[in-house]
VEXDREN-2710 file (C-alpha; in Angstrom, 1 decimal):
% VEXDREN-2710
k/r/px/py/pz
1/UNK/-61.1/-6.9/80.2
2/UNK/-58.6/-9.0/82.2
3/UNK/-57.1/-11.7/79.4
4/UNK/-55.6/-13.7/81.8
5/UNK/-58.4/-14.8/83.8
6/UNK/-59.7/-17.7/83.4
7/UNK/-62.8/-17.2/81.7
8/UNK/-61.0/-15.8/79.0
9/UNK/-62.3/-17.4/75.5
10/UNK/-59.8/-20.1/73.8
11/UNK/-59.3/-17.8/70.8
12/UNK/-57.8/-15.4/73.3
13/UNK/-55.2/-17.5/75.0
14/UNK/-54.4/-18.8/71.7
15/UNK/-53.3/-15.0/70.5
16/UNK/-51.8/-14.1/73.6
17/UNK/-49.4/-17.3/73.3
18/UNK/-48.4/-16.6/70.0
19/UNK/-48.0/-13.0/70.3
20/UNK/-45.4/-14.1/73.2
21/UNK/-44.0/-15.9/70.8
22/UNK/-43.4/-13.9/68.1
23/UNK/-42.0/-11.2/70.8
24/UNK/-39.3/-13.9/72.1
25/UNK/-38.5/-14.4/68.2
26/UNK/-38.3/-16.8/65.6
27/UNK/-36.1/-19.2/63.7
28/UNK/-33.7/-18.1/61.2
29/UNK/-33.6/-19.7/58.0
30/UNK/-30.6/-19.6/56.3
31/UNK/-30.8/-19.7/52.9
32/UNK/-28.8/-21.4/50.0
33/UNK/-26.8/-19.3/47.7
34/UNK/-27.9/-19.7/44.2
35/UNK/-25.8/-22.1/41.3
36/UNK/-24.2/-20.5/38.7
37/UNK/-25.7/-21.7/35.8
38/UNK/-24.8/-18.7/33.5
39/UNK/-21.9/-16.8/34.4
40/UNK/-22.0/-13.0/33.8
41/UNK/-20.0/-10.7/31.7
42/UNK/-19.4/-7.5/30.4
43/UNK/-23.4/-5.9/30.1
44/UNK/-24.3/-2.1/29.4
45/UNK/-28.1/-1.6/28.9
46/UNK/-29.9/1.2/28.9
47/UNK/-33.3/1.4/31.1
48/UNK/-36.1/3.2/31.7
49/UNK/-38.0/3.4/35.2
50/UNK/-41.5/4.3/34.6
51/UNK/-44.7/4.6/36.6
52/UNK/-47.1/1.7/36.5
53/UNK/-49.6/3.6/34.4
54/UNK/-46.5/4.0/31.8
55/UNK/-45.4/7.4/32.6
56/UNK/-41.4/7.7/32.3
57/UNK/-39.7/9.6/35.3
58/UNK/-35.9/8.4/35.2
59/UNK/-33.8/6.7/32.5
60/UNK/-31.0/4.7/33.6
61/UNK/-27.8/2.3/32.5
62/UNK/-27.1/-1.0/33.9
63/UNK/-23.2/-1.3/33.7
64/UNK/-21.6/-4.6/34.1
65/UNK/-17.3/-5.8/34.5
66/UNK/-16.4/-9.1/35.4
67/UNK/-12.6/-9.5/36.1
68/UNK/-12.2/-13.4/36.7
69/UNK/-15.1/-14.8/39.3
70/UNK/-15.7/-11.1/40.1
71/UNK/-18.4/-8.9/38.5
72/UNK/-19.2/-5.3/39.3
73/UNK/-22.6/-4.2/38.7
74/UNK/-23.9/-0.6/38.8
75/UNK/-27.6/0.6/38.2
76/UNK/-28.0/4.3/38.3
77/UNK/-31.6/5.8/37.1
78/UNK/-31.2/9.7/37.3
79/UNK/-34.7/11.4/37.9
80/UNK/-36.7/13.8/35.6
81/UNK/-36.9/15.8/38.8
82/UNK/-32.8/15.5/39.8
83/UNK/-33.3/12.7/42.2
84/UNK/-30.4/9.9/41.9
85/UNK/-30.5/6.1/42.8
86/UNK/-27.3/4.4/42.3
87/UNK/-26.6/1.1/43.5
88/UNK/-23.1/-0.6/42.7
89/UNK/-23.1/-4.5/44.1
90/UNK/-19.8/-6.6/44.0
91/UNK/-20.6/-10.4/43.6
92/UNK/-18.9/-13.5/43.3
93/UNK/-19.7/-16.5/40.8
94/UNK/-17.6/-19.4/41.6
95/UNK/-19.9/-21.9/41.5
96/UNK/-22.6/-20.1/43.5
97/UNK/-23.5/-16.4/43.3
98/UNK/-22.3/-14.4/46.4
99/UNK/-22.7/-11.0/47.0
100/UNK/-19.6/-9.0/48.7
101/UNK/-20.7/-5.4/48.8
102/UNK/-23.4/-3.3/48.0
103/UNK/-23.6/0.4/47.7
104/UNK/-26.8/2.6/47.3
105/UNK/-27.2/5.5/47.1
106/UNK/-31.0/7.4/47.1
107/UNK/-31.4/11.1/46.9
108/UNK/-33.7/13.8/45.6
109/UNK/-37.5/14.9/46.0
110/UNK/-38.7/11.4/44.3
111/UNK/-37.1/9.5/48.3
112/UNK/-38.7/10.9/51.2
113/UNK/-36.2/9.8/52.9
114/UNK/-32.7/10.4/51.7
115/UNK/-29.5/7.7/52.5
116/UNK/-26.5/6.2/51.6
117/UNK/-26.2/2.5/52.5
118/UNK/-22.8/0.3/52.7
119/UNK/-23.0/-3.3/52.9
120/UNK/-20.0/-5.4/53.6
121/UNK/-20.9/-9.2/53.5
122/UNK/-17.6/-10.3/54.9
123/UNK/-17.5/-7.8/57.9
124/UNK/-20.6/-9.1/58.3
125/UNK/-21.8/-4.8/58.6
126/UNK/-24.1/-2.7/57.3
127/UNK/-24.2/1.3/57.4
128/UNK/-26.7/3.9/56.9
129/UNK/-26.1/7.3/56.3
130/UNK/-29.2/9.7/56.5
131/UNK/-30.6/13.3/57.5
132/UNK/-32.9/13.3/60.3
133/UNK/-36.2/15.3/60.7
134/UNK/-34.5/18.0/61.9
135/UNK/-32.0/17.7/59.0
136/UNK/-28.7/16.0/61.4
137/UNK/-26.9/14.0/59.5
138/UNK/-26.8/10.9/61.4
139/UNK/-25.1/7.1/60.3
140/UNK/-26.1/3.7/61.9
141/UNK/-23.7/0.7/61.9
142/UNK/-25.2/-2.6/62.0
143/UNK/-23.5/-5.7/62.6
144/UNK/-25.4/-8.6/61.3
145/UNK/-25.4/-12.0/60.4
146/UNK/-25.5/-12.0/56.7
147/UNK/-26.9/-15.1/54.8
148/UNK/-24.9/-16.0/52.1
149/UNK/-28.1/-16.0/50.0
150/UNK/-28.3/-11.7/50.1
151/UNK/-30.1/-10.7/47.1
152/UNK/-28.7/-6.7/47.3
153/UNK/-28.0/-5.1/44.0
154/UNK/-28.3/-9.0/42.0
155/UNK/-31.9/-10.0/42.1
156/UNK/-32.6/-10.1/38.3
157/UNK/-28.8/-12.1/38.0
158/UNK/-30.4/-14.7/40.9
159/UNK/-34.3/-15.2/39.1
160/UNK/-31.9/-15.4/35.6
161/UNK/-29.9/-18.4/37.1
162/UNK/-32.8/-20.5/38.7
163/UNK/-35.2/-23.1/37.0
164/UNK/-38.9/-21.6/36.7
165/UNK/-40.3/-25.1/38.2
166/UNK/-38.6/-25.3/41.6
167/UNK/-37.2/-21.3/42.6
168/UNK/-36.0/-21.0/45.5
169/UNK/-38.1/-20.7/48.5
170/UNK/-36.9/-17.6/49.7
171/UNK/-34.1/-15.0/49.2
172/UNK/-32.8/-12.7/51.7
173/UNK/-32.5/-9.1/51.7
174/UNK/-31.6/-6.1/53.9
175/UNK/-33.8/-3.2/53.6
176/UNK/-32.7/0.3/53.3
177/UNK/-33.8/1.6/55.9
178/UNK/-32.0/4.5/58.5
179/UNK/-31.8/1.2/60.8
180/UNK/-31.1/-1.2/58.2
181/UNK/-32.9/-4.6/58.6
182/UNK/-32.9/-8.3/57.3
183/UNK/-35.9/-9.6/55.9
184/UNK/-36.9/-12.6/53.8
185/UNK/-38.3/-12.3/50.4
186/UNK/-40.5/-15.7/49.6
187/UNK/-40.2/-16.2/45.9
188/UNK/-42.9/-17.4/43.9
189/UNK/-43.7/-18.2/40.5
190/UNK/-47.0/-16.6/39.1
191/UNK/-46.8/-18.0/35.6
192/UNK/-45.9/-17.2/31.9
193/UNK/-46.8/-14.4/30.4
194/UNK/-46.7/-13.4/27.1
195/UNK/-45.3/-10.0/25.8
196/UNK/-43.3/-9.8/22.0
197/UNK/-40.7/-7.8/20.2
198/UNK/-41.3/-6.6/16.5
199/UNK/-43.6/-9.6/15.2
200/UNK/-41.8/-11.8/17.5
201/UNK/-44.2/-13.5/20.2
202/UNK/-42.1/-14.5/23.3
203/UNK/-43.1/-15.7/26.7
204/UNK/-41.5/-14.5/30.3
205/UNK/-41.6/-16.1/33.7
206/UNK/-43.0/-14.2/36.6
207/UNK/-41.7/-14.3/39.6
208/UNK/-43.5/-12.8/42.9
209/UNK/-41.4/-11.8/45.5
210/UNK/-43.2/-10.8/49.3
211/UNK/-41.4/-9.4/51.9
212/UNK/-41.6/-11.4/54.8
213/UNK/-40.9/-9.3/58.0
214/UNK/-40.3/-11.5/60.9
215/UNK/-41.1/-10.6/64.3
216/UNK/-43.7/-8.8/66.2
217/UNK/-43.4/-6.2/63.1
218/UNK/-44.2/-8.7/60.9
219/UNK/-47.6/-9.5/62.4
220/UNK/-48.5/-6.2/63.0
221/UNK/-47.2/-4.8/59.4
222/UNK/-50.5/-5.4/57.5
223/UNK/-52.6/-4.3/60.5
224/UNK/-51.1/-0.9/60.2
225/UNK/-50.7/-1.1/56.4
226/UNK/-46.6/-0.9/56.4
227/UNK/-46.7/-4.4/54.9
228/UNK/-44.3/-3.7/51.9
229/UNK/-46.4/-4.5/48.4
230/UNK/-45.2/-7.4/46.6
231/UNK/-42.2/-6.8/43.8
232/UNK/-42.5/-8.8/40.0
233/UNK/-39.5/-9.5/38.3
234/UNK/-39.7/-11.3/34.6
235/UNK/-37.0/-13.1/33.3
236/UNK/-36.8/-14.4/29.2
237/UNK/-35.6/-17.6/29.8
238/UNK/-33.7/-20.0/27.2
239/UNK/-30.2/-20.8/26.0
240/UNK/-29.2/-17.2/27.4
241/UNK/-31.8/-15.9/29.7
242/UNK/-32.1/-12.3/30.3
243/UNK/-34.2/-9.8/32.3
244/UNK/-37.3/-8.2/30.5
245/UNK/-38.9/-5.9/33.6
246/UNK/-40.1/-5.5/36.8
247/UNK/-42.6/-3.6/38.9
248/UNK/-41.2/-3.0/42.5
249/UNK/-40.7/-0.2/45.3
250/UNK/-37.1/1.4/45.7
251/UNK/-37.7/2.8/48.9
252/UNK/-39.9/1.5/52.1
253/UNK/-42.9/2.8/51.6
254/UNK/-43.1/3.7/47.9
255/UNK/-45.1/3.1/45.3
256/UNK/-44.5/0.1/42.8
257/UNK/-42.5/1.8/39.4
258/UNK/-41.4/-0.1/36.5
259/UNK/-38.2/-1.0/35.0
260/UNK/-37.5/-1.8/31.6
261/UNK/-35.3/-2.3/28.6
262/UNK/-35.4/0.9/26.5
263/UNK/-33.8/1.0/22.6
264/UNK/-32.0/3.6/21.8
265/UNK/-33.5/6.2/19.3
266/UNK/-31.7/7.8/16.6
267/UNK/-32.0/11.7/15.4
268/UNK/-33.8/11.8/12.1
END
């Protein structure tokens, strides 16, 4: 069928113009960093990444410095099976939370595809390191433009800092990924829910995050089922809010596992 005859239906021409478009690209956004409204300290809490149906397959620490307006934060789960993911981001919080580096680290049978991925906000770079099909070791070096909103390594810190009723509306993000990308994540509130500790009832915020991949990708990413699912995050809020769980992928293409505050159990 020959789309550009004339006789083409309306509906046609339509898609054809806005595939065009999507293929010459889009607008960037940039977004806003996020206010400090809490500043962030010394933290070590221990965590438990779990299926969704509640089956634990890594424990983990969440280890926190801050030296002045600088604050180091490194999450490391280690695997039932071996596997490692260890993620060390460098932020800022002088008035606004911005992220300088980010280090990850994913290997192990639990990541089908192993890599090491540096992030350097002010050289504006991001690198991949990863084995191939063949087993090459191979690194990509990607010079970007990174928005000063990056949400590598500090997402629960950003939801913990902004007010339930107007979030922002997006966050960015760069995806590990052998050639690293930046997408959007469009933040969304889903509501309160309840949840309690002892015989204390307490009520979260959930936040909805979706991965918005620009470009022709984008369109065609729930067509061919790559479109990422969407990540939860729920933050206590209050005087001092804090981070309660979340349910999210740690590798493109994965399946949703949960994170969450363990207590530490002592020998009888």
């Amino acid at each position: 069928m020959d789309l550009t005859a004339p006789a083409c239906p309306a509906g046609w021409r339509r898609a054809r113009i806005v595939a065009a478009a999507v293929m010459i690209g889009s607008v960037t956004v940039r977004g806003e960093p996020v206010p400090v409204r809490y500043a962030e300290g010394i933290v070590h809490a221990f965590l438990v990444l779990r299926t969704t149906e509640g089956t634990a397959i890594a424990d983990g620490d969440l280890i926190q410095v801050a030296r002045g307006d600088r604050v180091t934060s490194r999450l490391v789960f280690h695997f039932r099976d071996g596997s490692v993911n260890d993620e060390t981001a460098v932020f800022s919080q002088r008035q606004q939370f911005r992220l300088l580096s980010d280090h990850l680290v994913q290997k192990g049978p639990s990541f089908p595809q192993p890599l090491e991925m540096s992030l350097d906000a002010a050289g504006a770079s991001v690198t991949v390191r990863y084995s191939d099909d063949h087993g090459q070791q191979k690194t990509e070096t990607e010079h970007m433009d990174l928005p000063p909103d990056l949400a590598n390594g500090i997402l629960p810190t950003l939801l913990k800092n902004v007010r339930a009723g107007a979030p922002p509306k997006q966050l960015s993000f760069v995806a590990a990924t052998p050639k690293p990308r930046l997408v959007k994540l469009a933040v969304s509130v889903a509501g309160q829910d309840r949840f309690s500790t002892g015989r204390m009832a307490r009520t979260a915020t959930h936040y909805v995050l979706k991965v918005e991949i620009g470009g022709l990708s984008g369109v065609l990413a729930p067509l061919v089922g790559k479109q990422p699912p969407d990540s939860h995050v729920w933050i206590l809020g209050g005087e001092a809010p804090t981070f309660v769980k979340s349910e999210q992928p740690l590798y493109l293409g994965g399946p949703l596992w949960r994170i969450e505050v363990m207590s530490p159990a002592w020998p009888r």
